[in-house]
C-alpha positions as CSV (number, residue, x, y, z in Angstrom):
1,X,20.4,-3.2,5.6
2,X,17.8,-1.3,4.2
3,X,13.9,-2.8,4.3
4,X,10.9,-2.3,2.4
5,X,7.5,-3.7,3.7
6,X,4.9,-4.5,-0.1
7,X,1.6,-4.7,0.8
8,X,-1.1,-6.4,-2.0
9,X,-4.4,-5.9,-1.5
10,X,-5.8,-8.0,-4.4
11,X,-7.0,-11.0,-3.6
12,X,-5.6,-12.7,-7.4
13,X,-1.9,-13.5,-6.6
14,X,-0.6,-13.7,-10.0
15,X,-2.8,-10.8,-11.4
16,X,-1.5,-7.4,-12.8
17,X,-1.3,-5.8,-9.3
18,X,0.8,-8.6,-8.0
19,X,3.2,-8.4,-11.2
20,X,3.5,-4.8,-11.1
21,X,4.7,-5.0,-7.3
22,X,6.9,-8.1,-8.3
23,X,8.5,-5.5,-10.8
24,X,9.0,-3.0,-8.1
25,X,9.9,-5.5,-5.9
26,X,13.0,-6.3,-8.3
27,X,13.6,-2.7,-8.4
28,X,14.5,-3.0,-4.7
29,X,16.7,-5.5,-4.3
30,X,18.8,-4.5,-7.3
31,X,19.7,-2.4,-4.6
32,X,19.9,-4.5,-1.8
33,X,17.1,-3.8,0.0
34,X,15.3,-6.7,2.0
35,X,11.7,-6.8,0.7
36,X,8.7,-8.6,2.7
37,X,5.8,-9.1,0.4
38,X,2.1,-9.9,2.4
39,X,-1.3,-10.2,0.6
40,X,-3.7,-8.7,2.7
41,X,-6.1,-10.9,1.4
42,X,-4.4,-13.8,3.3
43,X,-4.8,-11.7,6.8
44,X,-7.7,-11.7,9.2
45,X,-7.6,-8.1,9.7
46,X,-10.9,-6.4,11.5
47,X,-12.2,-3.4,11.1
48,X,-11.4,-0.4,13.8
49,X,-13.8,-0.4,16.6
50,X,-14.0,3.1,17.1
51,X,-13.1,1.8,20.6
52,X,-10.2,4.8,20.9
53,X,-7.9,2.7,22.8
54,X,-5.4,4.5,21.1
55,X,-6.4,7.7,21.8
56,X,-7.1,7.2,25.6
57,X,-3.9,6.1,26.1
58,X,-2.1,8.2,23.4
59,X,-0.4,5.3,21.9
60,X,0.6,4.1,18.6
61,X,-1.3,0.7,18.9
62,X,-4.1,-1.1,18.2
63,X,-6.5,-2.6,21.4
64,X,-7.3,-5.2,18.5
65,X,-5.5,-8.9,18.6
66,X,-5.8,-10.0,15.1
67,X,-2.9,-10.0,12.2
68,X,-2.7,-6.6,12.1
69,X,-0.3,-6.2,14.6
70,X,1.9,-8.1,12.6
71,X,2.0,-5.6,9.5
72,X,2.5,-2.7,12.8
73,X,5.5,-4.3,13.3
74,X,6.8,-4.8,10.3
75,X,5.6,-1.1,9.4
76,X,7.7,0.1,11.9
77,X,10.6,-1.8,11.0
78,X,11.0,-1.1,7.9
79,X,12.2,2.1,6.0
80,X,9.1,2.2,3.7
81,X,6.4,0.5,2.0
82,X,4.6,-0.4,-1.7
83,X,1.4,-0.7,-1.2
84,X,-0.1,-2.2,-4.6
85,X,-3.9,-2.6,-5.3
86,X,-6.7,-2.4,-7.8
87,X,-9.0,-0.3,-7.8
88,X,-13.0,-1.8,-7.5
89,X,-16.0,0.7,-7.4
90,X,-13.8,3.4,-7.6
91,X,-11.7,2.5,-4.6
92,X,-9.0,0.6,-3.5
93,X,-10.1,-3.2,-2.1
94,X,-11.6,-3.5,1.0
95,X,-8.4,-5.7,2.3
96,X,-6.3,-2.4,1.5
97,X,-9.3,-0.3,3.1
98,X,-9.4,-2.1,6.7
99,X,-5.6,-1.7,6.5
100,X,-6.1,1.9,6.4
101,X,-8.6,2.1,8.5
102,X,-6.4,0.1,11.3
103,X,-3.6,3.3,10.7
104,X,-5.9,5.3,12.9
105,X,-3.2,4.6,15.9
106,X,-0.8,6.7,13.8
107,X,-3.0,9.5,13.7
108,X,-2.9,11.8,16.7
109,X,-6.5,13.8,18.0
110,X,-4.8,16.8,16.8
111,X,-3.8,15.3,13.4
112,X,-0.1,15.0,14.3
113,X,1.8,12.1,13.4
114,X,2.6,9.2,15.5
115,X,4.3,7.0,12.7
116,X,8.1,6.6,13.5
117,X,9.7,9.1,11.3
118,X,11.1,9.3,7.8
119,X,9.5,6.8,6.2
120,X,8.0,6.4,2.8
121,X,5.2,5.4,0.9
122,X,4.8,4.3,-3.1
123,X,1.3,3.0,-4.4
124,X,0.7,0.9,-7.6
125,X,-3.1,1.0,-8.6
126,X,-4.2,-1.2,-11.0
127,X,-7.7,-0.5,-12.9
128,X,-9.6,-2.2,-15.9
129,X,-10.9,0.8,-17.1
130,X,-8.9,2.5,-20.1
131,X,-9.3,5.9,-18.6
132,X,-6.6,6.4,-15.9
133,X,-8.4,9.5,-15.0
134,X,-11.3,8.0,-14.1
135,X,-10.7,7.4,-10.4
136,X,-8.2,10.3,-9.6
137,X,-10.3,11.8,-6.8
138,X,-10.7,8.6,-5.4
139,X,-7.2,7.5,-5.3
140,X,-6.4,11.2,-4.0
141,X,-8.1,10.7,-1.5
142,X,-7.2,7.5,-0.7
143,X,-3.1,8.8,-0.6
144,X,-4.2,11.7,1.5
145,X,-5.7,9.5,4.2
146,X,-2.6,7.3,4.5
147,X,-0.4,10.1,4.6
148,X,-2.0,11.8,7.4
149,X,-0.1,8.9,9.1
150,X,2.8,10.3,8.8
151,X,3.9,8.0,6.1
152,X,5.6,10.6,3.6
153,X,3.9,9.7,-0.1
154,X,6.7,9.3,-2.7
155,X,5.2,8.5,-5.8
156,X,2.5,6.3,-7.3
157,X,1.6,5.0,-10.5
158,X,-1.9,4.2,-12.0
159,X,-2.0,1.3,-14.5
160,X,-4.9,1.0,-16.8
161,X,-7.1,-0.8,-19.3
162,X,-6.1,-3.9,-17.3
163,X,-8.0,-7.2,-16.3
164,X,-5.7,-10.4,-15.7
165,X,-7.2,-13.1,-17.8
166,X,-9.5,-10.6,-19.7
167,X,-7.1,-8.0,-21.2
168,X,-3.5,-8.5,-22.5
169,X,-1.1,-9.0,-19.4
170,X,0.2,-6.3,-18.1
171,X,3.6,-8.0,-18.9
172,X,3.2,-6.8,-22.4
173,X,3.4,-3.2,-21.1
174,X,6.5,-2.0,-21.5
175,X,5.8,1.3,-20.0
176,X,3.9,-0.1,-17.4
177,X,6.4,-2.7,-16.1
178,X,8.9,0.3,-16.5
179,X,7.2,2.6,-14.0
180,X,6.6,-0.2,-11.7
181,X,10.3,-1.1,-11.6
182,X,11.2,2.8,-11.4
183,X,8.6,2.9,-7.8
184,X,10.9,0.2,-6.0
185,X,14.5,2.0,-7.6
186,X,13.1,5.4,-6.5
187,X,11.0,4.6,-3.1
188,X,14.2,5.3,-0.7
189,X,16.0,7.7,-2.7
């Protein structure tokens, strides 16, 4: 059986990033894929330590002993990941950033993967901000980064003019909950 890892990095677990993943989440397993969905925000995940353990050694893990070993794991494991989070100061979270800071294992001195092969990546970003243009370098370069791990970038989808108790849910979207549904159904195609 097929499996997809979702990682949330907003810390608001019923907020428009966690009901767009939900919706791509039930894109999955309409196709019988096992999903495993983690808020980073519950994780104690520390930053790297520059300490180049991995590098030394030329291995694809992490000197650190903290819950990021766990999402490793299940990284490896699985056939591909969501990875859904809003965007603050022009960025993704800081729980999503120390997760992508912690890929630095993956990423070989000479740039050259150490991810298992094959698998594949789909972001949701969520923003408050009406213009979904806004932020486009910054999420750029944000997919970039993770994709120098090796993780092969698939699609992504930037949902805006959002705020969860603010704005009108993002259930009321149509075309949002659409393209959130059409990530999961499309990630592993």
């Amino acid at each position: 059986m097929k499996k997809v890892l979702i990682l949330i990095g907003s810390p608001r677990k019923m907020g428009s990033t966690a009901i767009l993943a939900a919706e791509a989440d039930r894109g999955l397993k309409e196709q019988d894929i096992q999903t495993e969905t983690i808020f980073l925000n519950d994780l104690k995940i520390r930053g790297c330590q520059a300490c180049y353990y991995c590098k030394k050694n030329d291995v694809a893990e992490c000197s650190l002993q903290d819950d990021m070993q766990k999402i490793h794991q299940l990284m490896q494991e699985s056939d591909g990941l969501i990875l859904a989070t809003p965007i603050y100061f022009s960025t993704v979270t800081a729980q999503t950033k120390a997760w992508l800071d912690r890929l630095f294992p993956y990423i070989g001195m000479d740039l050259t993967s150490k991810m298992p092969p094959g698998k594949t990546i789909s972001f949701i970003f969520s923003q408050n901000q009406p213009d979904a243009r806004l932020f486009e370098s910054g999420i750029g370069s944000f997919m970039y980064a993770v994709g120098l791990s090796g993780l092969m970038v698939k699609d992504h989808m930037i949902a805006c003019d959002l705020d969860a108790g603010v704005k009108p849910s993002v259930t009321e979207s149509k075309d949002l909950m659409d393209h959130a549904y059409r990530i999961g159904r499309s990630l592993l195609q």
